[in-house]
C-alpha positions as CSV (number, residue, x, y, z in Angstrom):
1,X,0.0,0.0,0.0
2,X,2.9,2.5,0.8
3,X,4.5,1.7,-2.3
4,X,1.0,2.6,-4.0
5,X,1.0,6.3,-2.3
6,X,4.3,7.2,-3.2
7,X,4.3,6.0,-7.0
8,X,3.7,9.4,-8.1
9,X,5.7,11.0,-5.7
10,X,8.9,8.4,-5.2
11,X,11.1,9.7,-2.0
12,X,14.6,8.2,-2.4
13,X,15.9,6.2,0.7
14,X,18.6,8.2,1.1
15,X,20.4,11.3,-1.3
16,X,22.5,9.6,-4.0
17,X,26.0,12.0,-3.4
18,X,29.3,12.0,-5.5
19,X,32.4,11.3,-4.1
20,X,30.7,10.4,-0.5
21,X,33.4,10.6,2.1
22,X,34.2,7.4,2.3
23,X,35.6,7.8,-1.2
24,X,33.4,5.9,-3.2
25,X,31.2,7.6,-6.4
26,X,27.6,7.6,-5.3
27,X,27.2,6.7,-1.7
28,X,24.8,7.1,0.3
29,X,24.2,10.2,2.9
30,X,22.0,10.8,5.6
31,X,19.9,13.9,5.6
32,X,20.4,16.2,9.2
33,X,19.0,19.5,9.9
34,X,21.0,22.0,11.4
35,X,18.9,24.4,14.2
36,X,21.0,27.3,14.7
37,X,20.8,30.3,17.0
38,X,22.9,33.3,17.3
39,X,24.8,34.9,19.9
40,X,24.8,38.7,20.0
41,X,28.5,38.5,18.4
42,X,26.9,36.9,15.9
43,X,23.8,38.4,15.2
44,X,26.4,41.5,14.6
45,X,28.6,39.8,12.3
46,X,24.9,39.1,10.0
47,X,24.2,42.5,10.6
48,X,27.9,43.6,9.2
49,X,28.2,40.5,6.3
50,X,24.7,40.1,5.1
51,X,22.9,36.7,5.0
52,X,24.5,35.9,1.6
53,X,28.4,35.2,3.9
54,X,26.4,33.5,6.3
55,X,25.2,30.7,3.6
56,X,28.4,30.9,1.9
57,X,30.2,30.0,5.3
58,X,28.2,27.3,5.5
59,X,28.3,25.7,2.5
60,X,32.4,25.7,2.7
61,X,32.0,24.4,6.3
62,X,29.7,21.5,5.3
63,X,31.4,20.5,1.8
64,X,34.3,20.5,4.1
65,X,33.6,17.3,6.3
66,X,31.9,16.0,2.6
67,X,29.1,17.1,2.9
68,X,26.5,18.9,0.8
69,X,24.2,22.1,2.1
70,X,20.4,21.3,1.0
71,X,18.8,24.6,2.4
72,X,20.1,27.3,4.7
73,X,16.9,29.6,5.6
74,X,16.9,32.5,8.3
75,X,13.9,32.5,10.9
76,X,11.9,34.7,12.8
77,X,11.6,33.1,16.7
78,X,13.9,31.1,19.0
79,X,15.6,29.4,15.7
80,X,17.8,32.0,13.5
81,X,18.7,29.6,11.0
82,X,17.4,26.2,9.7
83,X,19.9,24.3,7.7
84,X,19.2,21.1,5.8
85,X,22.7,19.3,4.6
86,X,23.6,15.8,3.7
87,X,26.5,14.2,5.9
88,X,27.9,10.9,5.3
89,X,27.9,9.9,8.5
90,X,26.8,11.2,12.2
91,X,30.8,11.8,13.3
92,X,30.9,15.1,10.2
93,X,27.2,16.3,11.1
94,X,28.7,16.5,14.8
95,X,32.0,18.1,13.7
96,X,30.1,20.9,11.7
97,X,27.8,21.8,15.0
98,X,30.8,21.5,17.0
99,X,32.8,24.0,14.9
100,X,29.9,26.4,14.7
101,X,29.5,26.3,18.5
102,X,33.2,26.9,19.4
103,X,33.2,29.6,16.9
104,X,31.2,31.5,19.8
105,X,28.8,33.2,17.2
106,X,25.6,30.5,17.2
107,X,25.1,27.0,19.0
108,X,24.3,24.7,17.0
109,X,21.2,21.6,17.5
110,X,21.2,18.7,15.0
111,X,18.8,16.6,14.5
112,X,19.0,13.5,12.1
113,X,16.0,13.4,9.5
114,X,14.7,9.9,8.4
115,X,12.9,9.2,4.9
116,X,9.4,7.6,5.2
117,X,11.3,4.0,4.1
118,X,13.3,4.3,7.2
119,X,10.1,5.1,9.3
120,X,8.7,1.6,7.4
121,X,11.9,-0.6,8.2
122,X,11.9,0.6,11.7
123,X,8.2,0.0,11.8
124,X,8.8,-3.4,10.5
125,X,11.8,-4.4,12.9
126,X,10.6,-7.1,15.5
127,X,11.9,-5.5,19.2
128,X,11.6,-6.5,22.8
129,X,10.0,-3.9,25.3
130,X,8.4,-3.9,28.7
131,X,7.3,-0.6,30.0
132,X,7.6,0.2,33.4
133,X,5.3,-1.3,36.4
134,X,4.4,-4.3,33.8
């Protein structure tokens, strides 16, 4: 039945990449989005660059663990930037929020996005659990 839904609108498991990391032509990477909030010092460096350095920082800083920026969008509310970018594995997503953090201008929260297929397999897995007081 899932298959049936998404035969118009396929979603690939995972984003077919170039050159992944591990050095091999079209492997896989996961898909992680990047919350990020700035300090003051930061919100002045925006202020003194323009948005454009911001995404262009980015971009460098993600294509530099091999990865590959998605999105980059500025926010209104708690969340001054969203970022979408493909990692090939969760060791580079942590090194890019780590590096923006001790940069001292924004922290960084990552959170690892999952295709509808994963959702499915996970669904599917057979697991042992006993909640509490059972």
């Amino acid at each position: 039945m899932v298959d049936a839904i998404f035969a118009s609108h396929p979603v690939p498991d995972r984003a077919r990449v170039r050159g992944a990391a591990d050095g091999r032509k079209g492997g896989f990477m996961s898909k992680y989005l990047l919350e990020v909030k700035y300090t003051p010092d930061g919100v002045r460096g925006v202020k003194a660059q323009g948005g454009s350095a911001r995404v262009a920082a980015a971009t460098e800083l993600v294509e530099s663990v091999g990865g590959k920026l998605d999105s980059f969008y500025f926010a209104f509310g708690d969340t001054d930037v969203y970022v979408v970018a493909d990692f090939p594995d969760n060791i580079s997503a942590a090194a890019v929020a780590q590096t923006v953090t001790a940069g001292g201008g924004a922290t960084a929260r990552t959170v690892v996005l999952l295709t509808a297929a994963e959702i499915d397999a996970a669904a599917s897995k057979t697991s042992t659990y006993r909640p509490p007081g059972s």
